[in-house]
N, C-alpha and C positions, 0 to 999 in steps of 0.2 A: 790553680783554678779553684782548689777547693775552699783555699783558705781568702778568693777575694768575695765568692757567695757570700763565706761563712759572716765577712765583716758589714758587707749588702745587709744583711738582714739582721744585725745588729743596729746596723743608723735608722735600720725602716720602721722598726717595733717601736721604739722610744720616740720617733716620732708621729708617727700615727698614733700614739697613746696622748699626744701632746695638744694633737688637733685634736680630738674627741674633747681632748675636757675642755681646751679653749669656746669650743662650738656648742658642750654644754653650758658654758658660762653665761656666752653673749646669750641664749637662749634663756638659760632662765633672769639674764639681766631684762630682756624684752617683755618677760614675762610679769616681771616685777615691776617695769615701769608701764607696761600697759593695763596694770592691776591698782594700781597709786594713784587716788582720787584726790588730786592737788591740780590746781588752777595754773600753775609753772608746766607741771607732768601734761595735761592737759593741752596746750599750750605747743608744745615739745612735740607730741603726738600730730597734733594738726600739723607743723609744718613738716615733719616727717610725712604725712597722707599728701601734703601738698607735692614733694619733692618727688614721691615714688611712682604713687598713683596715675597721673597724668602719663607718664613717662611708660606705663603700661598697656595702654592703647592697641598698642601692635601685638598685645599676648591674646588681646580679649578680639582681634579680629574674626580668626576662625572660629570662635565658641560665639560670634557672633551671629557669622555668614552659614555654619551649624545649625543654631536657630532658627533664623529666617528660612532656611531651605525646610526644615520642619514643619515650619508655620505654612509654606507656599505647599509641599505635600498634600499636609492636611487639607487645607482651600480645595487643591486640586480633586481629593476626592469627593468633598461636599459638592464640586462642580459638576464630576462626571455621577452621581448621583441625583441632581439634582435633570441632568442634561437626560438618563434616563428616564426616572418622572415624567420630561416632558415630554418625551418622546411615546411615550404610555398614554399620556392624554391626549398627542395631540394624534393617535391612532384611535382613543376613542372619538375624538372629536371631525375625524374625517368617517366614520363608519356613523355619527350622530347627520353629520353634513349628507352622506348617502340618503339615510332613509328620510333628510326633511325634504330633499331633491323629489326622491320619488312618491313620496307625499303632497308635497307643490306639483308634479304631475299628474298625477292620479285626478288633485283636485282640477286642475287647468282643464282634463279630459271630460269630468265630470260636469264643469259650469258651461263645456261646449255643446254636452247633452242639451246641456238644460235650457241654453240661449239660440240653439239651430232653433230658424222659423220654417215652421209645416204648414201645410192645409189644415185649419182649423178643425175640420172635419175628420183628421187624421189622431188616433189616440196611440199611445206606445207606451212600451213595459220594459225597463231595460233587466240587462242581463248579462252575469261575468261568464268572460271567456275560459271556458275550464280546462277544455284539451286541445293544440293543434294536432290535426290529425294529418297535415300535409302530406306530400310526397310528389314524388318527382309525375306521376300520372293520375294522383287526384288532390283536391287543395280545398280542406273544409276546416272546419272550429265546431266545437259543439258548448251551447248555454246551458245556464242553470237553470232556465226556465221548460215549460214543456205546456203539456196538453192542460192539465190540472192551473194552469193561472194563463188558461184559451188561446192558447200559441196552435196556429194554422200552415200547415206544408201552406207555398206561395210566399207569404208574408216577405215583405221586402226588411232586411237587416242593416242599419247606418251603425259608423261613431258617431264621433262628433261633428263632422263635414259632412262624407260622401257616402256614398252608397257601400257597402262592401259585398252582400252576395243576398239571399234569398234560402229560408226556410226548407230546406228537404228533409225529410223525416223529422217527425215529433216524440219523442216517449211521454211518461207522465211529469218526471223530472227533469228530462235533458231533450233539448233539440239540435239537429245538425243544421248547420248553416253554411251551403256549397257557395265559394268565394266566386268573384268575379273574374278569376284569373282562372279558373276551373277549365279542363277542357270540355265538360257538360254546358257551360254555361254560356249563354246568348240572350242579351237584352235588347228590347228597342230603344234607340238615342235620337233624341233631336240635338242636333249639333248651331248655338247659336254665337252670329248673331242672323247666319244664311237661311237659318230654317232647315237644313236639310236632315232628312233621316238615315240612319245606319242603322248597323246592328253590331251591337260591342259584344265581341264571343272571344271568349280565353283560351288562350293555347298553354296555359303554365308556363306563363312568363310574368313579369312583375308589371306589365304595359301588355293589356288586353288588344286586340285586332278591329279597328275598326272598318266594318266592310260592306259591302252594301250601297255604297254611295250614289246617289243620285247623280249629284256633279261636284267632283272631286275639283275640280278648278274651284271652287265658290267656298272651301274649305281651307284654312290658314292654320299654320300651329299658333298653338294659345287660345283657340277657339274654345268655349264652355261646350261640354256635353253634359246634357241631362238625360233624365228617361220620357221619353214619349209618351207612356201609356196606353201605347200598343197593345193589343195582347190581353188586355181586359187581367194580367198580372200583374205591374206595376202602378202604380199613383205617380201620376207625369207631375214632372219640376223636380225632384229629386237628383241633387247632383252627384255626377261620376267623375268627373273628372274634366282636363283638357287635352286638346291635341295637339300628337308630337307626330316627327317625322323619325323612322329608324335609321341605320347608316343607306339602308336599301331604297327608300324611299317609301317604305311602305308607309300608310298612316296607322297611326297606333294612342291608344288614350292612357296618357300618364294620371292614374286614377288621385283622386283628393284624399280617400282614407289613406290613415299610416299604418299598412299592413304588417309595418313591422313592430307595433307596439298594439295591438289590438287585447284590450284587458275587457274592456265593456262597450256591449253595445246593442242599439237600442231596433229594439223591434217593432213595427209601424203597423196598428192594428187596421189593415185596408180594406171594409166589412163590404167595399161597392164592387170588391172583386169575385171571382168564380172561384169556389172553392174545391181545390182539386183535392180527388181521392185518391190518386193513384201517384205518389211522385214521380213514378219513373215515367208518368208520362210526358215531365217535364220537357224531355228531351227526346224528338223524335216518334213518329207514330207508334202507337202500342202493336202489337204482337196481334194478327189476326182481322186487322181495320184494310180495304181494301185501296192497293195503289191506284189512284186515277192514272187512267191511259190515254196517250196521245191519240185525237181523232184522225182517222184516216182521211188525206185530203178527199175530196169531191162527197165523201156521205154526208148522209143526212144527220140532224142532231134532232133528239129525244124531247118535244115543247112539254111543257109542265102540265099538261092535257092528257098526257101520252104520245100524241100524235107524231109524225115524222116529215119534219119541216123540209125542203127539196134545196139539195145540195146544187152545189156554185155550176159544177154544171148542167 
């Protein structure tokens, strides 16, 4: 065994010394004729580029499909970059779209101020909505306006449609304005096209009560309600709303302000009304004013003389 190694590695040396120089030879013959500036060498070279090259195709595929997978990477992240960006704009461009919205509103609220027809004789001051003071047992707003630019406890308050409540307390800068939905609150309504009279009083609910009715047959939903000017408090024609029916059957006015977007709104300087001192007398006899009492059938009643006119029997 030892001595068939020993002869292995005798054929192997001599010939691996053999290939080496053979493979430096062809190398530097390649070398010398790719170096030899002859028009034949020249010539020789081309149809060797011709025979190899082509035939090489299939080496250069994957340092191809390498490539291209490089180049589609790269794409790929100038895309999702770019897919960012616009993603970035186009959240500025939906917070740009919010505030032209509520710009286009704001201004819509304001040309209804400005285009509502009033009694000529009717002047008004508007005023932004600063605080809802709401709550589940009283429902008011308070303006920017107050006593200092002549704002009156009474004074009736619109947006741009409907009626929405009435002036209670004034400061110098700010006034409360108790809604129409208020449980304090009670207007006189002519309800047209019947002519008949109501009185729209709020229970804190978003559709005030309308009650009082003379003759409720002669009354339909969809009917206009305005304010009568009753009460020597309101300027009559001023609208409130229309009627509805609830599931109960009760009638009730779906008012025309949008109470739920109430930003400005306009105060109606009404100088033909009484001008009250006390607001809380808005609502209910004041404290110390005496109840009139039912007369007792068969007496007499008290003539404007003094005298005592002789009773039925």
């Amino acid at each position: 065994m030892a001595k068939d190694k020993s002869q292995r590695d005798d054929y192997a040396t001599p010939l691996r010394r053999l290939l080496t120089a053979v493979l430096c030879l062809c190398l530097a013959a390649v070398f010398v004729v790719w170096r030899i500036d002859s028009p034949r060498v020249e010539r020789f070279r081309a149809q060797v580029a011709d025979r190899v090259v082509p035939s090489m195709d299939w080496a250069m595929v994957p340092v191809t499909a390498t490539i291209n997978l490089i180049r589609d990477f790269q794409s790929y992240q100038r895309l999702s970059e770019q897919n960012r960006e616009l993603r970035s704009e186009l959240r500025q461009m939906r917070a740009w779209k919010e505030a032209a919205l509520q710009l286009e509103q704001e201004n819509a609220r304001l040309l209804d101020l400005n285009n509502v027809r009033l009694d000529p004789q009717l002047t008004y001051i508007t005023g932004v909505v600063m605080a809802d003071s709401g709550s589940p047992f009283r429902q008011s707003v308070l303006l920017n306006v107050g006593s200092r630019d002549g704002v009156h406890d009474g004074w009736a308050a619109m947006d741009g449609i409907g009626l929405v409540g009435r002036i209670s307390g004034t400061g110098r800068n700010t006034a409360r304005v108790i809604l129409l939905t208020d449980a304090a609150s009670a207007v006189p309504a002519t309800i047209q096209p019947s002519g008949q009279t109501a009185l729209v009083t709020g229970d804190n609910s978003a559709a005030p009560v309308l009650s009082f009715l003379e003759n409720p047959d002669q009354v339909r939903p969809g009917d206009r309600v305005i304010s009568s000017g009753d009460g020597s408090v309101f300027p009559a024609g001023l609208l409130i709303g229309q009627v509805a029916k609830d599931r109960s059957g009760r009638m009730r006015v779906r008012l025309s302000a949008d109470y739920g977007r109430l930003e400005f709104l306009r105060v109606l300087r009404h100088h033909g009304t009484e001008v009250i001192q006390d607001p809380g007398g808005l609502v209910g006899a004041p404290p110390g004013d005496p109840v009139p009492q039912p007369r007792p059938e068969g007496l007499g009643a008290e003539s404007a003389d003094g005298t005592a006119e002789a009773g039925n029997g």
